[in-house]
TIRO-15512 format. One record per residue: residue number from 1; residue in three letters; x, y, z negated of N, C-alpha, C in turn. Coordinates in steps of 0.02 Angstrom, whole numbers, plus 50000, padded with zeros to 5 digits. Atoms other than C-alpha are relative to their C-alpha. Layout:
@k: NUM | r: ala | nc1: X | nc2: Y | nc3: Z | cac1: X | cac2: Y | cac3: Z | cc1: X | cc2: Y | cc3: Z
...
END
This chain:
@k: 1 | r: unk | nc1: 50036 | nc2: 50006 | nc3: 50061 | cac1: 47145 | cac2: 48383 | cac3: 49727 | cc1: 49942 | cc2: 49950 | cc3: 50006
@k: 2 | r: unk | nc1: 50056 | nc2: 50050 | nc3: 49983 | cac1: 47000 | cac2: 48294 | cac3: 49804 | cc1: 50019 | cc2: 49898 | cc3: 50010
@k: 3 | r: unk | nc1: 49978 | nc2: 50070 | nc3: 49963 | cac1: 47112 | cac2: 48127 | cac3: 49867 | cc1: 50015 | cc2: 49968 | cc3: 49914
@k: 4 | r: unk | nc1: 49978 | nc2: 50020 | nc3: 50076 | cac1: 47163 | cac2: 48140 | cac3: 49657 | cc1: 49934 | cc2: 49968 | cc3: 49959
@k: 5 | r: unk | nc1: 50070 | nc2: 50013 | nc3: 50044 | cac1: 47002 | cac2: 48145 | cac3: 49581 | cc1: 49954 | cc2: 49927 | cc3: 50045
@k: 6 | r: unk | nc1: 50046 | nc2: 50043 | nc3: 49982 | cac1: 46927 | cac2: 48012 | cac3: 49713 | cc1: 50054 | cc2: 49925 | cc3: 49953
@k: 7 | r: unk | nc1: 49928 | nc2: 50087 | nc3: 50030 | cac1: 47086 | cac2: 47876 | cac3: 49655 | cc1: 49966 | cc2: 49986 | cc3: 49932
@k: 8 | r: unk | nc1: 50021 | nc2: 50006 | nc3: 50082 | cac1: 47021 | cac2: 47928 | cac3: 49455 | cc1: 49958 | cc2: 49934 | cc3: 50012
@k: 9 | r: unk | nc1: 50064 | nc2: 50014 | nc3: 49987 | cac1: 46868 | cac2: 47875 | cac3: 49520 | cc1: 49989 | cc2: 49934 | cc3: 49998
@k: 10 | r: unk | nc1: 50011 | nc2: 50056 | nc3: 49984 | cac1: 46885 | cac2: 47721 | cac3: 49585 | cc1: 50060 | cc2: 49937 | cc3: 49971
@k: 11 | r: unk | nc1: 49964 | nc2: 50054 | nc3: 50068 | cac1: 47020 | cac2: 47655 | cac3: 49449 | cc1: 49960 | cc2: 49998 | cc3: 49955
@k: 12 | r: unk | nc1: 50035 | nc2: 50007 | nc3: 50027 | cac1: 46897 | cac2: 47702 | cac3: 49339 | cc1: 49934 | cc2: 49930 | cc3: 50011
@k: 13 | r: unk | nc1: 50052 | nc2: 50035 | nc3: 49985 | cac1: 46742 | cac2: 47610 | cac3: 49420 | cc1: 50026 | cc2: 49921 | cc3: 50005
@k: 14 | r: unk | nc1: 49965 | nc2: 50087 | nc3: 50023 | cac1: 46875 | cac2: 47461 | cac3: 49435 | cc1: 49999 | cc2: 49983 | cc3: 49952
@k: 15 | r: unk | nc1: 50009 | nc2: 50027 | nc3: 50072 | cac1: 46913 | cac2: 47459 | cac3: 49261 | cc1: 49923 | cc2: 49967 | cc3: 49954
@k: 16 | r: unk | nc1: 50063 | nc2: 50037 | nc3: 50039 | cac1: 46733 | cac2: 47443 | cac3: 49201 | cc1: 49976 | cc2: 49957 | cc3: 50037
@k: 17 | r: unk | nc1: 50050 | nc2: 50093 | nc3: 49977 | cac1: 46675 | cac2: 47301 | cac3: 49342 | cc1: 50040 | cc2: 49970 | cc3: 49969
@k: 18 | r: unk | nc1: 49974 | nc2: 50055 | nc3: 50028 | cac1: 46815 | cac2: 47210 | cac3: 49277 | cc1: 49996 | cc2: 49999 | cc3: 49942
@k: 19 | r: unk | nc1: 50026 | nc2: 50010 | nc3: 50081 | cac1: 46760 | cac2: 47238 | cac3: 49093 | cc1: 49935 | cc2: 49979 | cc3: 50009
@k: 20 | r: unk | nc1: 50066 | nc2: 50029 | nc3: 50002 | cac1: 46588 | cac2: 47193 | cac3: 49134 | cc1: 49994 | cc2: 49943 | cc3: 50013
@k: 21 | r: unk | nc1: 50001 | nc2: 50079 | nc3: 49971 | cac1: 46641 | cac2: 47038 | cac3: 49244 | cc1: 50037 | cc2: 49961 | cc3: 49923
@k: 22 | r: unk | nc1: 49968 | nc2: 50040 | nc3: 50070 | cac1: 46757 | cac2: 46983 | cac3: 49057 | cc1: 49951 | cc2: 49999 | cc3: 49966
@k: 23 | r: unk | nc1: 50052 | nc2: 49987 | nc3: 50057 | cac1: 46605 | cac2: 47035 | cac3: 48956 | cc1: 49960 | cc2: 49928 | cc3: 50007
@k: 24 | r: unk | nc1: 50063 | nc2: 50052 | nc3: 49956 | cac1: 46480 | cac2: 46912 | cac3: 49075 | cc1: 50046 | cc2: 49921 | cc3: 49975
@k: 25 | r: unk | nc1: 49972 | nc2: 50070 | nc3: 49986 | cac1: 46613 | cac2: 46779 | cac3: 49092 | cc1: 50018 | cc2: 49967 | cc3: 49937
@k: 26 | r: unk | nc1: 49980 | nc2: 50029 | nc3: 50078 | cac1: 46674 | cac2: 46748 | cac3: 48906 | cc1: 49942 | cc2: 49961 | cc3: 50001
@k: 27 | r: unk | nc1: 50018 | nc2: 50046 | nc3: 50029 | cac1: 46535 | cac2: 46644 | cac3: 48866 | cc1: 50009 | cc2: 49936 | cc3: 50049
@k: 28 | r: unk | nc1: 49989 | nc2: 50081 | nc3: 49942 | cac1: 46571 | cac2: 46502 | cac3: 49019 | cc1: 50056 | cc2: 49982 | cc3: 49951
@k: 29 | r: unk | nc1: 49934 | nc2: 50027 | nc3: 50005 | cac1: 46742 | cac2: 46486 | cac3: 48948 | cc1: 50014 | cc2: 49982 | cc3: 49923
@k: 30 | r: unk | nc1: 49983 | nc2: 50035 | nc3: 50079 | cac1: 46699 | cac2: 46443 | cac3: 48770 | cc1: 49971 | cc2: 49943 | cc3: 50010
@k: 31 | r: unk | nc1: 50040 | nc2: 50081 | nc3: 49963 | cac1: 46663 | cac2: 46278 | cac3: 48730 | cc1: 49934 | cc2: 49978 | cc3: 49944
@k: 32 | r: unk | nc1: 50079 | nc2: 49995 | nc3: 50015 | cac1: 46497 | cac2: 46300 | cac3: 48649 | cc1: 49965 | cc2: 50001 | cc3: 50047
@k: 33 | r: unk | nc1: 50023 | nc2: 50005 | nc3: 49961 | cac1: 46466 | cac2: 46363 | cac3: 48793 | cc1: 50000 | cc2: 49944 | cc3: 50070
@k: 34 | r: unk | nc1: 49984 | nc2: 50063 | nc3: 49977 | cac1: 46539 | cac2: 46224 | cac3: 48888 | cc1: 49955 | cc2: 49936 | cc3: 49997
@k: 35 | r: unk | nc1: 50017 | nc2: 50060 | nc3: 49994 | cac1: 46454 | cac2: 46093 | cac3: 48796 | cc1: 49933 | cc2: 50017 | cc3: 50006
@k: 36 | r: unk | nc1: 50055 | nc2: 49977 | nc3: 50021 | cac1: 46287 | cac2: 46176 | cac3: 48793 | cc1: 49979 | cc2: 49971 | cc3: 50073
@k: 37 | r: unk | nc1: 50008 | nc2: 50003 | nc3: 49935 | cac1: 46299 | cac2: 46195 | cac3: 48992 | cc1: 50005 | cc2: 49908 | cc3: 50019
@k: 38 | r: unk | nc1: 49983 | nc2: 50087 | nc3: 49986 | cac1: 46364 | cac2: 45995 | cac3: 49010 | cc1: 49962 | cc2: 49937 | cc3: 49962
@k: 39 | r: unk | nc1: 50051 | nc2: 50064 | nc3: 50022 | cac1: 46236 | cac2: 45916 | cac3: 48900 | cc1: 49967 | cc2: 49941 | cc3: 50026
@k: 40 | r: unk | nc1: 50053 | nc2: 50032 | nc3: 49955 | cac1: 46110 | cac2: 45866 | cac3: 49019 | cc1: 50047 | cc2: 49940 | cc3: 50039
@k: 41 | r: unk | nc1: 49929 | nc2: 50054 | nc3: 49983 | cac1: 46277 | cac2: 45764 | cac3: 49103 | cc1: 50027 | cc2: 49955 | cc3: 49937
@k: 42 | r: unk | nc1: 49981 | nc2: 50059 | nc3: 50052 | cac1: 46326 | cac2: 45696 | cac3: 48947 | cc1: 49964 | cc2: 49963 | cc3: 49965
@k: 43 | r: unk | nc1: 50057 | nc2: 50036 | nc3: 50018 | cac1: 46157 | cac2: 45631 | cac3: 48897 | cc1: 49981 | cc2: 49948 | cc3: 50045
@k: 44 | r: unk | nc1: 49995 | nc2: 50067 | nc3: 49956 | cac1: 46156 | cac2: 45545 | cac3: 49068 | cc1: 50059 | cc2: 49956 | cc3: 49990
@k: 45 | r: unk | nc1: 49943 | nc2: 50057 | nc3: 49981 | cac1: 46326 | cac2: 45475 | cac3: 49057 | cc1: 49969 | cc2: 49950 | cc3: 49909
@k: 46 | r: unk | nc1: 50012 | nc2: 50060 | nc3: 50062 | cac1: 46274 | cac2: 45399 | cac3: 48869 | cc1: 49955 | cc2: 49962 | cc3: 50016
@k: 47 | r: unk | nc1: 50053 | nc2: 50016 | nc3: 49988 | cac1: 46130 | cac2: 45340 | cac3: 48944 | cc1: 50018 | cc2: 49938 | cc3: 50035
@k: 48 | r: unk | nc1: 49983 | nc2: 50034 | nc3: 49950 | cac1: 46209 | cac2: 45246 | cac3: 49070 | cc1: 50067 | cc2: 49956 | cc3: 49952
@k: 49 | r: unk | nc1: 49952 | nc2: 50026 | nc3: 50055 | cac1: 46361 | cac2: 45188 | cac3: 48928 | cc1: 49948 | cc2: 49964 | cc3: 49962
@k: 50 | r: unk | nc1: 50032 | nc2: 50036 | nc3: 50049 | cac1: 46243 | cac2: 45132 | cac3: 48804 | cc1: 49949 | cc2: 49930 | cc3: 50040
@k: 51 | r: unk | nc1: 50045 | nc2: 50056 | nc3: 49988 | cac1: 46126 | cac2: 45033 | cac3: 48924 | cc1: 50046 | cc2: 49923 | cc3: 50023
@k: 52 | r: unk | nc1: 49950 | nc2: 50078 | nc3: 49964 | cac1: 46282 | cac2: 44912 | cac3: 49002 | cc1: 50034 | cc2: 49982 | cc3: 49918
@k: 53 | r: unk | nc1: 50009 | nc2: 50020 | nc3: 50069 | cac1: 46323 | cac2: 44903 | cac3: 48816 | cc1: 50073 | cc2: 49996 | cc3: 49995
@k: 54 | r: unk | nc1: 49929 | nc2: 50017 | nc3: 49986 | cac1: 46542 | cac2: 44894 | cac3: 48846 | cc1: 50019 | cc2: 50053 | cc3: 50033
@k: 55 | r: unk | nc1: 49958 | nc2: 49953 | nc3: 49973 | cac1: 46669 | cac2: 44974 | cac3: 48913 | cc1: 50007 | cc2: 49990 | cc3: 50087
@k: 56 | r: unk | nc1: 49991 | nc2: 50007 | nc3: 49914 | cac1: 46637 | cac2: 44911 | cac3: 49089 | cc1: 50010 | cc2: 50061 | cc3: 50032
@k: 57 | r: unk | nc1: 49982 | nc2: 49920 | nc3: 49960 | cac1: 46618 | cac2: 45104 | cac3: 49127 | cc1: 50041 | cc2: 50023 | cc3: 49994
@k: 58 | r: unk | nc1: 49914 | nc2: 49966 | nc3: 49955 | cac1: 46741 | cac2: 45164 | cac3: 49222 | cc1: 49989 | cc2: 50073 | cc3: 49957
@k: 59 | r: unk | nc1: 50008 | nc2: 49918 | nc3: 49999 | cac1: 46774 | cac2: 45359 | cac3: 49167 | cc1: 50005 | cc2: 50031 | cc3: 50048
@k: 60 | r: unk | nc1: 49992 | nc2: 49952 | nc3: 49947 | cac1: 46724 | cac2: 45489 | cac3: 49277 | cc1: 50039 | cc2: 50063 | cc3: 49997
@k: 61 | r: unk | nc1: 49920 | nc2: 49940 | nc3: 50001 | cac1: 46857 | cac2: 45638 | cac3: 49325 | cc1: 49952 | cc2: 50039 | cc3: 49963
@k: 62 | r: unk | nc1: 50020 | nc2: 49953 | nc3: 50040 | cac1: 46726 | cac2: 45753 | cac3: 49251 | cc1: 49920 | cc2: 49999 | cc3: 50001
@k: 63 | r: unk | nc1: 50077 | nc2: 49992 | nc3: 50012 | cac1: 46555 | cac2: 45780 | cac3: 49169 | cc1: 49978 | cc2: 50065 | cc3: 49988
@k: 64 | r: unk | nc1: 50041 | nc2: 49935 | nc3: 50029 | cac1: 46461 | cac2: 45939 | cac3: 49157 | cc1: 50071 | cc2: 50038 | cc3: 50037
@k: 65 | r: unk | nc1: 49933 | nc2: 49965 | nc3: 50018 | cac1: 46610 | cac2: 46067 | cac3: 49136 | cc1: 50061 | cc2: 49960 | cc3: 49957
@k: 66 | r: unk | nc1: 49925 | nc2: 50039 | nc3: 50039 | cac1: 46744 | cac2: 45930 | cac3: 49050 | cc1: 50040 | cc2: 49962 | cc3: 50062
@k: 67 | r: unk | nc1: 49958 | nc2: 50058 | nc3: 49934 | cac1: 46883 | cac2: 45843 | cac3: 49159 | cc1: 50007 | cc2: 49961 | cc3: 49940
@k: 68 | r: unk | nc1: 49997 | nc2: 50035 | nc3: 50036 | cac1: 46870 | cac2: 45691 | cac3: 49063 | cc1: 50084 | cc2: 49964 | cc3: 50019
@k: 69 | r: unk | nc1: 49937 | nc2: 50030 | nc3: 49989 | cac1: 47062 | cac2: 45605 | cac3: 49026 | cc1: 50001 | cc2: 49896 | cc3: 49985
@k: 70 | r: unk | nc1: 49993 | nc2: 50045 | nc3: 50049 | cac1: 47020 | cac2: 45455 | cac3: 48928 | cc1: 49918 | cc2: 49990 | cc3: 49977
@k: 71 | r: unk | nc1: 50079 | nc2: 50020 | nc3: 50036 | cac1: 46859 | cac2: 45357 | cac3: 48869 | cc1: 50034 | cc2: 49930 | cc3: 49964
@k: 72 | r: unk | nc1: 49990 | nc2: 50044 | nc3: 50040 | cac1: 46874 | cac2: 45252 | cac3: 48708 | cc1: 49931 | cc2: 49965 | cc3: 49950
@k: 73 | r: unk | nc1: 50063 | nc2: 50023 | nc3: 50023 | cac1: 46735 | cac2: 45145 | cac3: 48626 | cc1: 49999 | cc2: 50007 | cc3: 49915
@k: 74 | r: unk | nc1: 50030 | nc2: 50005 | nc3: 50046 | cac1: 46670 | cac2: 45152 | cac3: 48469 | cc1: 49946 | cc2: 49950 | cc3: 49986
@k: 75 | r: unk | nc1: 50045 | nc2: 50083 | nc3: 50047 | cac1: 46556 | cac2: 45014 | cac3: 48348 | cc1: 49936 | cc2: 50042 | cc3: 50025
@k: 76 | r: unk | nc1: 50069 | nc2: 49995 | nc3: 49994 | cac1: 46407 | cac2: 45118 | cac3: 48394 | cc1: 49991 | cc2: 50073 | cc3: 50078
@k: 77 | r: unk | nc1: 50011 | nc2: 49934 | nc3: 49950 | cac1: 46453 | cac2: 45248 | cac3: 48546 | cc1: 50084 | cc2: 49990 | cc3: 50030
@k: 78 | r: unk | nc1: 49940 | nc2: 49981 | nc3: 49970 | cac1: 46615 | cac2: 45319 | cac3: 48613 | cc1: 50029 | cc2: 50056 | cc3: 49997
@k: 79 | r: unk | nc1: 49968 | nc2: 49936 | nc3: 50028 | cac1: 46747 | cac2: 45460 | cac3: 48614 | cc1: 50026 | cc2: 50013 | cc3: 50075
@k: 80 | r: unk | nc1: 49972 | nc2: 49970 | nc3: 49924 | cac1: 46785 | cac2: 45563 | cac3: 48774 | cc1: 50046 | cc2: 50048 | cc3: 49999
@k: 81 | r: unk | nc1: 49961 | nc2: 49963 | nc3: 50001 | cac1: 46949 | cac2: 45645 | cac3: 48786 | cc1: 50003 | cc2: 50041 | cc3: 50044
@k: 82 | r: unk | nc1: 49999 | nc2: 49956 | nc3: 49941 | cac1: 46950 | cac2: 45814 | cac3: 48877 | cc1: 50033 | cc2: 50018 | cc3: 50003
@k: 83 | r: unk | nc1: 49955 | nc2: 49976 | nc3: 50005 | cac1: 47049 | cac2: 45939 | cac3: 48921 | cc1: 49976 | cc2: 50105 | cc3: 49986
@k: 84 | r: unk | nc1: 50039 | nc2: 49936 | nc3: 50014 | cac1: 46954 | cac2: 46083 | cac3: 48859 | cc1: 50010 | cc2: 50032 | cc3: 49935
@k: 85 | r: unk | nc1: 49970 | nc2: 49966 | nc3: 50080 | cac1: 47052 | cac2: 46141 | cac3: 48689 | cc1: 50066 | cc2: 50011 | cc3: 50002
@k: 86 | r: unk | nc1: 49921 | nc2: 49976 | nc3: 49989 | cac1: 47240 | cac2: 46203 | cac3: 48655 | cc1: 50030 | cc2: 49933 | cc3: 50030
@k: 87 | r: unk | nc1: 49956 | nc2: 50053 | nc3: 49957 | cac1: 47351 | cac2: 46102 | cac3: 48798 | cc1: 50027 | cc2: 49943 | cc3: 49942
@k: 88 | r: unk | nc1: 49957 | nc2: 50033 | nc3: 50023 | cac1: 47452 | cac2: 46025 | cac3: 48648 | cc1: 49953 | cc2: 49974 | cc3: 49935
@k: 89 | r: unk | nc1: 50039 | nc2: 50038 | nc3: 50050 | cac1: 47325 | cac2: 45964 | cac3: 48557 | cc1: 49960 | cc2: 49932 | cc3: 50040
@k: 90 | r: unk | nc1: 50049 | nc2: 50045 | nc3: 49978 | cac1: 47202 | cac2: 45802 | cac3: 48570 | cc1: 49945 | cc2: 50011 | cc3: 49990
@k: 91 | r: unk | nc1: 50066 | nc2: 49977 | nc3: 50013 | cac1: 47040 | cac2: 45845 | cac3: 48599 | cc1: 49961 | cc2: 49959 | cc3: 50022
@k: 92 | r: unk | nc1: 50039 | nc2: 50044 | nc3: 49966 | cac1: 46888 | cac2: 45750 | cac3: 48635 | cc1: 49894 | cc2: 50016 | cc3: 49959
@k: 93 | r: unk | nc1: 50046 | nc2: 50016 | nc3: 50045 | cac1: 46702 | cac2: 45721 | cac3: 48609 | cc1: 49961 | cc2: 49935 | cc3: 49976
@k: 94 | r: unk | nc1: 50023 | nc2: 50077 | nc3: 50014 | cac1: 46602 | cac2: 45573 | cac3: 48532 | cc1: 49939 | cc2: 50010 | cc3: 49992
@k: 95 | r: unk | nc1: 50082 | nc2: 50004 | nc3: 50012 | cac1: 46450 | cac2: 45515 | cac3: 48535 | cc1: 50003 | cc2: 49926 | cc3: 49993
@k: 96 | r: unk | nc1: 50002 | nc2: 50038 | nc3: 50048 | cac1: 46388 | cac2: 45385 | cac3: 48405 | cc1: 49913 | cc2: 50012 | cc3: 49991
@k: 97 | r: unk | nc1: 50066 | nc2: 50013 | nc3: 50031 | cac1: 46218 | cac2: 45333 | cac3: 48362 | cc1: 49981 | cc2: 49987 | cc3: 49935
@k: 98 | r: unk | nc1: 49988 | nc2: 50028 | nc3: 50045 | cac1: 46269 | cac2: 45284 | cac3: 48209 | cc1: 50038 | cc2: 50081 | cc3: 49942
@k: 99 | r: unk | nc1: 49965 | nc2: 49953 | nc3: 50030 | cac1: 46330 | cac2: 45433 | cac3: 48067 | cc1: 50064 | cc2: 49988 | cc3: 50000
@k: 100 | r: unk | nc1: 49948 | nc2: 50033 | nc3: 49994 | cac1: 46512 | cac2: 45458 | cac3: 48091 | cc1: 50047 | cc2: 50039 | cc3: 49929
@k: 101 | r: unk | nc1: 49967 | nc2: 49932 | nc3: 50057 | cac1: 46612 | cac2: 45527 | cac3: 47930 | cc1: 50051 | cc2: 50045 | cc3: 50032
@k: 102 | r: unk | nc1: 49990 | nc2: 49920 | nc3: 50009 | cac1: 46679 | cac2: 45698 | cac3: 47908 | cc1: 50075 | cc2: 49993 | cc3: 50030
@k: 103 | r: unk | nc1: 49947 | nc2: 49999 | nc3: 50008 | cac1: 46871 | cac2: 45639 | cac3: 47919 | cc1: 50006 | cc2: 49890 | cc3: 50013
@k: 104 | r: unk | nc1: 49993 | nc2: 50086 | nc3: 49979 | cac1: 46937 | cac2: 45436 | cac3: 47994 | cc1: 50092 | cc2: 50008 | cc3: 49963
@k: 105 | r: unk | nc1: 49904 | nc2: 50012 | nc3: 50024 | cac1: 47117 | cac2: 45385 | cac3: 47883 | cc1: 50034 | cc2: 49956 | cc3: 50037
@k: 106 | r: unk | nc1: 49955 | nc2: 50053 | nc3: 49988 | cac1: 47247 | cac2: 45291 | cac3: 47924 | cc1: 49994 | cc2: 49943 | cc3: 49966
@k: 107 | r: unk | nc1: 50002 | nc2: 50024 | nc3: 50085 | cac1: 47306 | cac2: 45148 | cac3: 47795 | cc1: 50068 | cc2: 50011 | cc3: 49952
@k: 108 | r: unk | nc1: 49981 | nc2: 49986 | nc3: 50047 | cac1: 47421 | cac2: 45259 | cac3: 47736 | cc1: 49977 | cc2: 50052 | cc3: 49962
@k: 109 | r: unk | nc1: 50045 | nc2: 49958 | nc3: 50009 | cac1: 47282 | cac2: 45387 | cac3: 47700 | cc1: 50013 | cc2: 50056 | cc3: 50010
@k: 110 | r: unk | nc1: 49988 | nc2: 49955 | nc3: 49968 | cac1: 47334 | cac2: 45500 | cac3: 47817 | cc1: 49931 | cc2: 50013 | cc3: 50054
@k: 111 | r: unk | nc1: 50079 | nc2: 49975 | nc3: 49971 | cac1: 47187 | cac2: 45589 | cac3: 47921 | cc1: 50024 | cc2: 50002 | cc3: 50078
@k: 112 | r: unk | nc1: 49988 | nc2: 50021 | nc3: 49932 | cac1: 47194 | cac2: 45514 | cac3: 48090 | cc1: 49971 | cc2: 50067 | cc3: 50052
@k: 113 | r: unk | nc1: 50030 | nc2: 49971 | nc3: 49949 | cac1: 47049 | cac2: 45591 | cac3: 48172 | cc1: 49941 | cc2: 50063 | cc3: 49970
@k: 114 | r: unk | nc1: 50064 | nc2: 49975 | nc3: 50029 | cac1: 46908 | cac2: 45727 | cac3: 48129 | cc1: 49942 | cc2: 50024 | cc3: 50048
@k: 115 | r: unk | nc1: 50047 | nc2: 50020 | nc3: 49946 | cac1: 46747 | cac2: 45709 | cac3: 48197 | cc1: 49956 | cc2: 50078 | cc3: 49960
@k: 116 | r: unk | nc1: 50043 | nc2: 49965 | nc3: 50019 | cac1: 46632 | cac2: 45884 | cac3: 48174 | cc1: 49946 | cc2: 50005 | cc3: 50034
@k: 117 | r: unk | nc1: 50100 | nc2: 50007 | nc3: 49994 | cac1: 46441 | cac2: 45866 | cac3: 48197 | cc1: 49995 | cc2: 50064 | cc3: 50070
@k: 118 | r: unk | nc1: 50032 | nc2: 49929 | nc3: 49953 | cac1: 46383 | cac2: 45985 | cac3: 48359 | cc1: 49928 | cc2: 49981 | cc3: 49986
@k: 119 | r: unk | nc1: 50080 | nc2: 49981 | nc3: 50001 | cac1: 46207 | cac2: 45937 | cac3: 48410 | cc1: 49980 | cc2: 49910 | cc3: 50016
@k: 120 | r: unk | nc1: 50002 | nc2: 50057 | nc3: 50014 | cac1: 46137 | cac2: 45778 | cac3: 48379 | cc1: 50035 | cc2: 49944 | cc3: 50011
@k: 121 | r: unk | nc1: 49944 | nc2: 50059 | nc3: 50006 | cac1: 46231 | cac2: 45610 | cac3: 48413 | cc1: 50075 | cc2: 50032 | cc3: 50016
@k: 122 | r: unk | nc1: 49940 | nc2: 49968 | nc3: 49957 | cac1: 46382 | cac2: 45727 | cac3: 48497 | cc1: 50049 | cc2: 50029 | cc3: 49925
@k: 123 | r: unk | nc1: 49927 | nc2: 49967 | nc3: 50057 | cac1: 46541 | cac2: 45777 | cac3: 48379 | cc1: 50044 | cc2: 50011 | cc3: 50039
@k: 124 | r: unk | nc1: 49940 | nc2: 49992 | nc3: 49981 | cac1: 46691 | cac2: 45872 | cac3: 48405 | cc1: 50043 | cc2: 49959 | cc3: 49990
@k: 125 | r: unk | nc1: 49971 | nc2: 50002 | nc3: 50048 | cac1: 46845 | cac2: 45783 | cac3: 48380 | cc1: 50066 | cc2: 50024 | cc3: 50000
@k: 126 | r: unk | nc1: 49945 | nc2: 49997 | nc3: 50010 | cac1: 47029 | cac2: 45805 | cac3: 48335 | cc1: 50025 | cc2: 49974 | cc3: 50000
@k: 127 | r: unk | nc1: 49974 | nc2: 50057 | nc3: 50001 | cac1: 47131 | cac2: 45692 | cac3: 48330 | cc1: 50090 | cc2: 50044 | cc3: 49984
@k: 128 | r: unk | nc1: 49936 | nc2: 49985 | nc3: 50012 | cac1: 47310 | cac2: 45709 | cac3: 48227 | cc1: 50068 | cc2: 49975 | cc3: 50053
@k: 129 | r: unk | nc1: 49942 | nc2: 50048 | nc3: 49951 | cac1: 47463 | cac2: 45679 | cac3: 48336 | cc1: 50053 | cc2: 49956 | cc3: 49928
@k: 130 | r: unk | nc1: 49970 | nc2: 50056 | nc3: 50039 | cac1: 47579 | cac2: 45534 | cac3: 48260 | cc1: 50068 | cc2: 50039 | cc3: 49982
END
């Protein structure tokens, strides 16, 4: 009876560290929390983009918390493709000095890309597959 009640015991005390360790850990693995944590990295890497003024910069494998795939320029910034949203999607972020609208068309006025506002120059975006 004693070897029963110690097992409860210590499935029990398992179950709740590992609900406490999911409780703790959910916010790393969003990407609020993501970009919140990787700022300070992505304020240097614009820093360092905007002053050579081109695409001479190479992309690095990863900034902050992003494995960067892809770096594309923009008229006033750039768009960094990660891999930090559903596998089968295109995800990325941009940063623009410049306001970027809400929604980018095609010219058959189909909605290419969508750029949503985070925290100052930085936007989510989307990007439609073809």
């Amino acid at each position: 009876m004693k070897i029963r009640r110690s097992r409860l015991v210590t499935a029990a005390a398992l179950l709740a560290a590992t609900a406490i360790a999911a409780w703790y850990s959910y916010p790393y693995f969003s990407f609020s929390e993501r970009f919140r944590r990787s700022k300070p990295a992505l304020e240097q890497w614009a820093a360092q983009f905007t002053a050579t003024g081109s695409t001479d910069l190479n992309a690095p494998c990863r900034i902050g918390y992003f494995k960067i795939l892809k770096v594309e320029t923009l008229p006033h910034g750039f768009i960094l493709q990660h891999n930090a949203g559903n596998p089968f999607d295109w995800n990325g972020l941009a940063y623009s000095t410049e306001l970027l609208p809400r929604e980018e068309k095609n010219t058959q006025g189909e909605v290419r890309q969508i750029f949503t506002p985070l925290e100052g120059n930085w936007y989510d975006v989307f990007r439609a597959r073809p």
